[in-house]
C-alpha positions in Angstrom: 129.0 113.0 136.8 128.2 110.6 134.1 126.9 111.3 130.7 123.2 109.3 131.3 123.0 111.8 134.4 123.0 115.0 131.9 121.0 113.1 129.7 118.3 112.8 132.6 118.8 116.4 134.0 119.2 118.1 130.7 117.2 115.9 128.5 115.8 118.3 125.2 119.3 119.8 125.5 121.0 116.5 125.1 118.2 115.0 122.4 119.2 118.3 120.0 122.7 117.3 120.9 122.9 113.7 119.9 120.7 114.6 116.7 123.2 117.6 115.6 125.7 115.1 116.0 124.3 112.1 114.5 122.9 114.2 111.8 126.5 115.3 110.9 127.8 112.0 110.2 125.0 111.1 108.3 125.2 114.2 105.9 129.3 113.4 105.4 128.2 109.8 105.0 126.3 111.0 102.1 128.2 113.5 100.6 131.3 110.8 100.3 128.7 107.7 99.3 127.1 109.7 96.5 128.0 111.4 93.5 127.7 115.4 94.3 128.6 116.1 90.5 126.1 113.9 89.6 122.9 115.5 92.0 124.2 119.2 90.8 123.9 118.7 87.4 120.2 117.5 87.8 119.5 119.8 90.3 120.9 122.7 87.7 119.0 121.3 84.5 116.0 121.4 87.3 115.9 124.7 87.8 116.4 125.7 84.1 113.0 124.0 83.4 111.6 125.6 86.1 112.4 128.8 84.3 110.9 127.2 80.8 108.0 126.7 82.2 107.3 129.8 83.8 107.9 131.6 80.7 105.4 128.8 79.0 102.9 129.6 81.1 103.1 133.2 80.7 103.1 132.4 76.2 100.3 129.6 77.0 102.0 127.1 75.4 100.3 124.0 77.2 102.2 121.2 75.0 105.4 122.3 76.0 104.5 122.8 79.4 103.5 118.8 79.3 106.6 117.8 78.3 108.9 119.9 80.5 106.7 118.4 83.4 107.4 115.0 82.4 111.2 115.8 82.0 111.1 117.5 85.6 109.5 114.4 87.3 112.1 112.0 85.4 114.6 114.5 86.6 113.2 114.1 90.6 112.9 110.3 89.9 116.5 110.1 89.1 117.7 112.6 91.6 115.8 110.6 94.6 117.4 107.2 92.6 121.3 108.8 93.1 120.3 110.5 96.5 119.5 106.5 98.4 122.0 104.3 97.2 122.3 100.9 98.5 125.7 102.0 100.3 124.2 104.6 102.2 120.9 102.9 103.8 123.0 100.1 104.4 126.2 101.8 106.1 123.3 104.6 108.2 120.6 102.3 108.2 121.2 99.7 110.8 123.1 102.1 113.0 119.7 104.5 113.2 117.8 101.4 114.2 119.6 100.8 116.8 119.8 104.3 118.2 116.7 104.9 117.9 115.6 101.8 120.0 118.1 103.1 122.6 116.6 106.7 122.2 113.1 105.1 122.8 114.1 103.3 126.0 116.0 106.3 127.6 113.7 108.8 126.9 110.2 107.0 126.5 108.7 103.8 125.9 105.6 104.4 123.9 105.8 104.2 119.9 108.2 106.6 118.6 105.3 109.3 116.8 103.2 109.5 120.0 106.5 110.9 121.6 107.5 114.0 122.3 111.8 113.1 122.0 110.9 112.0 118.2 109.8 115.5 117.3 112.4 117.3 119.1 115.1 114.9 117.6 113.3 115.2 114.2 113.0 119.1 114.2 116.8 119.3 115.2 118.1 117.0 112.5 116.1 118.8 109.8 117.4 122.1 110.9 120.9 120.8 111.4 120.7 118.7 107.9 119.7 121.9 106.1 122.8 123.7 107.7 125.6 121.1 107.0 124.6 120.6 103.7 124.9 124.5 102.6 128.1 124.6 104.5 129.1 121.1 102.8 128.1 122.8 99.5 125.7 119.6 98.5 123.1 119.1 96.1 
């Protein structure tokens, strides 16, 4: 039996299935096209302002408070800068557009947030994305 055939008979099963799989080469793609080192430390400083400004809030000190804000969204602005590097959208990009217009056409023709194989795709990858990245160990 071919592979379109389970695709057809099976086809949630086989949705979750190409986006666990296409989901795990993405998430190596980035963990070898970006700097890991880099995204921890940011991530680390992150959380240590989080802390800061919890114990601001609880002394009232509104100034400080400003500034660690600032220095938190700098942080996120820099941490989404090293997250999409050029590499990566261009090396994934390309090849999700194309599987995606094949995904459309096998399983549906109408615009891709109207169907119900987006969402199913979409929930498996971010389930599937959260788990290879703590086994992966990434930012």
């Amino acid at each position: 039996m071919a592979i379109t055939e389970y695709m057809t008979m099976y086809p949630r099963i086989s949705l979750i299935l190409i986006s666990v799989v296409v989901t795990f080469i993405s998430t190596i793609l980035m963990k070898y096209l970006t700097n890991q080192d880099h995204l921890k430390s940011i991530k680390a400083r992150q959380k240590e302002l989080q802390k800061e400004l919890k114990e601001c809030r609880k002394k009232g000190d509104t100034c400080r408070m400003e500034e660690i804000n600032k220095e938190i969204l700098n942080l996120s602005m820099k941490m989404m800068k090293a997250s999409f590097s050029i590499k990566q959208i261009l090396v994934t990009f390309i090849p999700f557009l194309i599987l995606f217009h094949w995904i459309r056409g096998f399983y549906g023709g109408e615009p891709p947030m109207l169907s119900s194989w987006f969402w199913w795709y979409l929930g498996s990858a971010l389930v599937a994305s959260s788990i290879y990245r703590k086994v992966l160990k990434m930012a």
